[in-house]
LUMNUVEX-74608 format. One record per residue: residue in one letter; x, y, z of N, C-alpha, C in turn. Coordinates in steps of 0.001 Angstrom, whole numbers, padded with zeros to 6 digits, always signed. Layout:
! residues N
AXYZXYZXYZ;...
END
This chain:
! residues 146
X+000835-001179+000000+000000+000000+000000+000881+001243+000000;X+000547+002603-000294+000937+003680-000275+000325+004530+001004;X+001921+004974+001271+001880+005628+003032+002333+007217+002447;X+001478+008427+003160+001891+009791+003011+002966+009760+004530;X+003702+009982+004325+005088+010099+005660+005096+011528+006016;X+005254+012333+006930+005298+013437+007790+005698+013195+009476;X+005997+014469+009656+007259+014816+010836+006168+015432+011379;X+006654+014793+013325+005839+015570+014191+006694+016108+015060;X+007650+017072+015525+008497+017162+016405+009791+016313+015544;X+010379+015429+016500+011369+015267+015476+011213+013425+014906;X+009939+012940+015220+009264+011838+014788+008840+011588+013268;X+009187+010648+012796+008417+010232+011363+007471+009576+011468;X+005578+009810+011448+004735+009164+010955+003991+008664+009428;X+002977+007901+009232+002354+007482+008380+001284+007424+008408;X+000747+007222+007273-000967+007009+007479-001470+006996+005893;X-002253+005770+005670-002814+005528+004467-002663+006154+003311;X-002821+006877+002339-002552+007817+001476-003914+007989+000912;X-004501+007114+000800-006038+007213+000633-006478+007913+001745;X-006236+008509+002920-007098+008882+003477-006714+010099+004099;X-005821+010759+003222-005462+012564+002669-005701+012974+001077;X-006759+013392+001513-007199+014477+000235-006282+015466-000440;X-005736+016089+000483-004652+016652-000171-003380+017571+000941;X-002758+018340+000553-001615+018543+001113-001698+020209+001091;X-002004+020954+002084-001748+022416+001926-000455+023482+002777;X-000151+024120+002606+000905+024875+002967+000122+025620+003938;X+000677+025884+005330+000207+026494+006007-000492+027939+005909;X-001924+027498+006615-002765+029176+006252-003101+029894+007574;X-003247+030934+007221-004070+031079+008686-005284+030172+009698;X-005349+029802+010222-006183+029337+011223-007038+030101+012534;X-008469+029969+011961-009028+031302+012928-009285+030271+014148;X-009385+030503+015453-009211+029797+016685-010943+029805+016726;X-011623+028903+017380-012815+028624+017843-012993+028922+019366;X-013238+029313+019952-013237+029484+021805-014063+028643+022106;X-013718+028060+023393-014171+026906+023888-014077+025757+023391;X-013028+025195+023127-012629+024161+022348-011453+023666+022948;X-011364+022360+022645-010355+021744+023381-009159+021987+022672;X-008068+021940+023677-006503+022403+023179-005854+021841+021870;X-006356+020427+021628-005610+020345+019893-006567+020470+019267;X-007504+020882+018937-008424+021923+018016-007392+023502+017979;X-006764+023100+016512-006129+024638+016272-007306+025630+016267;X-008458+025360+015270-009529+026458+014692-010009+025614+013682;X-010442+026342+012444-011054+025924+011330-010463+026648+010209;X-010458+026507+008912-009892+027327+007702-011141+026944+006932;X-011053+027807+006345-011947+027701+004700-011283+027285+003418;X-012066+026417+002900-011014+025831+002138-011581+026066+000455;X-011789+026717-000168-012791+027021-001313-014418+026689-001069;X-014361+027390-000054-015953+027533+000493-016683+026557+001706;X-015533+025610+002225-015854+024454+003275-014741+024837+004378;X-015581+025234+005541-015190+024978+006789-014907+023555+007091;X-013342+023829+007270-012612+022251+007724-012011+022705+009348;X-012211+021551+010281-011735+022081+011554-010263+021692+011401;X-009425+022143+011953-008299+021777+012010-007563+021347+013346;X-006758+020321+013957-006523+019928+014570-004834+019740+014428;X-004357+020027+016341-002959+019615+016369-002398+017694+016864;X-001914+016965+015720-002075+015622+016291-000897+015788+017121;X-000200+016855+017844+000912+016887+018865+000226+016578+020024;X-000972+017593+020098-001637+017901+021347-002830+016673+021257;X-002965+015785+020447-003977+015141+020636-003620+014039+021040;X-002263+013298+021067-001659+012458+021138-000468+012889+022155;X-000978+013966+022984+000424+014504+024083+001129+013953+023667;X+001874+014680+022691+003554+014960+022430+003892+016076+022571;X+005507+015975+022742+005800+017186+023581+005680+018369+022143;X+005438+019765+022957+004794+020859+021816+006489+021509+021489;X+005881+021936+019822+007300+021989+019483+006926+022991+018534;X+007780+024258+017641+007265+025002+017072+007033+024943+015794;X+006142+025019+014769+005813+024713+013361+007006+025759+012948;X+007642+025198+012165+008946+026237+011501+008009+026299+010229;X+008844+027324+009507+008508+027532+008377+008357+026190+007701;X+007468+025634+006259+007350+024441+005789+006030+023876+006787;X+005407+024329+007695+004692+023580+008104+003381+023375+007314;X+002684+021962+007502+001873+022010+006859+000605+021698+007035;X-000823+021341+006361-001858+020888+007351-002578+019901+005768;X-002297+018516+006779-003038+017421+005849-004605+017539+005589;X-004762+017689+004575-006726+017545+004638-007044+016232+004553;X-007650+015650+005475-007837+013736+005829-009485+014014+005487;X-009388+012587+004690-010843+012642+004406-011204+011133+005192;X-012133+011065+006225-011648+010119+006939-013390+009717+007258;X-013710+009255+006396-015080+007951+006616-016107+009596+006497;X-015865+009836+005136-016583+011058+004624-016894+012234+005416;X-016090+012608+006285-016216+013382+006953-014038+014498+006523;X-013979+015471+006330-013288+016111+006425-012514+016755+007549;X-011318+016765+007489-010374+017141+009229-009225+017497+008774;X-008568+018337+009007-007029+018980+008827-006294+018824+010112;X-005530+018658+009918-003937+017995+010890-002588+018305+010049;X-002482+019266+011497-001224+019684+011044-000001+018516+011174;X+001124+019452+010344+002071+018372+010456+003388+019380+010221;X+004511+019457+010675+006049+020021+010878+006066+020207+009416;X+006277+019094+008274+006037+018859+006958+006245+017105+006540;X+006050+017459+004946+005849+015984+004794+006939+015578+004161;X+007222+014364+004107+008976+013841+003683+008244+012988+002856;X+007776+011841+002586+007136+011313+001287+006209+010880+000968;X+005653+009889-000194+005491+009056-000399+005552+007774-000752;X+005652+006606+000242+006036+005511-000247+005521+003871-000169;X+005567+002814-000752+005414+001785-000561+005478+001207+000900;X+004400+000731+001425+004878+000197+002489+004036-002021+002519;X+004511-002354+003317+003923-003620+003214+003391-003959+004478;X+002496-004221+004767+001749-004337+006057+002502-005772+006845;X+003186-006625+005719+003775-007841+006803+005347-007145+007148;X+005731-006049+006817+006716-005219+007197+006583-004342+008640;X+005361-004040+009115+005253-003707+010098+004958-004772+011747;X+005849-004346+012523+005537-004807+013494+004842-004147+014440;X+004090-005182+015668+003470-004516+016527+003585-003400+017267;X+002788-003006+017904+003003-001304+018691+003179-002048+020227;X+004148-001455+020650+005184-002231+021715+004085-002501+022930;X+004321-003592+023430+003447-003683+024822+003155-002978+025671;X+004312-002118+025886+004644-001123+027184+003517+000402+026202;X+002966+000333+025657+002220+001669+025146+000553+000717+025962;X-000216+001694+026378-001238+001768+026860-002475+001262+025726;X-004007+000963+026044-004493+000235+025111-004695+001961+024020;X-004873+003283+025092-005549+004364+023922-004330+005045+023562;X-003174+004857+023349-002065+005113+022322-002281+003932+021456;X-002043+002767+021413-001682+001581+020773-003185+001261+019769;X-004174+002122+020010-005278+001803+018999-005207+002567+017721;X-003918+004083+018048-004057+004710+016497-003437+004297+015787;X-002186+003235+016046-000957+002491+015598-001394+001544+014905;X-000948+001595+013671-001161-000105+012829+000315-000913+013395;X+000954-000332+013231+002241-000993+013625+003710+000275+013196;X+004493-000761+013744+005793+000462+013780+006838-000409+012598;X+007363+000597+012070+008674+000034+010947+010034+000230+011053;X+011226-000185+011241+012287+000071+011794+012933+000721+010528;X+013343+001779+010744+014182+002860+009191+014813+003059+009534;X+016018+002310+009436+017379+002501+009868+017288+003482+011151;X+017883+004082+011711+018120+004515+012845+016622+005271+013530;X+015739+005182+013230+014387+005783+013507+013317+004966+012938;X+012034+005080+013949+011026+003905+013499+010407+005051+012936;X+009393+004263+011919+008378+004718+011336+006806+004241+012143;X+006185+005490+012305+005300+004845+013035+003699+004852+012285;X+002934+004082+011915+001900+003643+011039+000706+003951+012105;X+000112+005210+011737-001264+005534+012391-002678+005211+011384;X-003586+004857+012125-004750+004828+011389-005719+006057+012061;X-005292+007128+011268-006158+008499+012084-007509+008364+011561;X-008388+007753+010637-009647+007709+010988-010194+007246+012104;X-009314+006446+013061-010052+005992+014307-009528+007292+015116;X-009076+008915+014658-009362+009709+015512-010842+010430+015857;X-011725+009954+014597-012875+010193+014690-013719+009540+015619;X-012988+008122+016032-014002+007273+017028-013098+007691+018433;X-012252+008037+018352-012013+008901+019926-012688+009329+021079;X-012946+009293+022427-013803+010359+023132-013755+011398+022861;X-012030+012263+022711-011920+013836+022691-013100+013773+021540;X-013152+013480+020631-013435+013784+019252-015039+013535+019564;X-015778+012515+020074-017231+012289+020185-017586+013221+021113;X-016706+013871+022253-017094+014736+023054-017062+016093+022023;X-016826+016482+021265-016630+017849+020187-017098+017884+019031;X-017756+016776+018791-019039+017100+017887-020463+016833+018454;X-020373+016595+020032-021403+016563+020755-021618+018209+020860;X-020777+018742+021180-020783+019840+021946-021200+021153+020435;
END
């Protein structure tokens, strides 16, 4: 299958390629009040309010500053639309699902459910998220409740 690869801090993740619409260069982001902390805001995107979200803060990792190049994935994720930022993106590539191994024991069951598995790249793992199950989240069912 084909993996879109991007940097979170100084981490390399993955995630389906089918399930980014597309790739934008950082825009402004107007903030929403009363919203939980990785909810950046929302952007307009040729006429569609997309919310946008930090997967640093959603996945407590430590906060780190978007340098220039940062970017925000548009995930189209079980027909519903979501932007997630990302440091930037490093590729696209082949990956093989019997290439990945498990997400280590010592991770908790609600880290280890966004993980398909981890890939060893030479001196740094690659780590294989399935962010449509950020939609089945609490944070996330609690914020489209609200």
């Amino acid at each position: 299958m084909k993996v879109l690869c991007f940097h979170l801090g100084g981490q390399e993740y993955a995630t389906d390629v089918t399930q980014v619409r597309e790739v934008l260069d950082l825009v402004p982001i107007t903030h929403i009040p009363h919203t939980p902390a990785f909810v950046l805001g929302v952007i307009n995107l040729r006429g569609q309010i997309i919310a946008v979200i930090d997967l640093r803060r959603f996945f407590d990792l430590p906060e780190t500053a978007v340098v220039n190049g940062g970017k925000i994935m548009i995930l189209s994720l079980r027909n519903k639309a979501l932007g997630a930022l990302a440091d930037h993106i490093s590729q696209v590539r082949a990956l093989e699902l019997s290439e990945l191994e498990s997400p280590p024991a010592m991770l908790g069951r609600a880290e280890a459910e966004f993980m398909k598995g981890v890939k060893q790249m030479g001196d740094h793992p690659l780590v294989y998220l399935d962010l449509a199950r950020i939609l089945e989240s609490p944070q996330m069912k609690a914020l489209q409740e609200a």
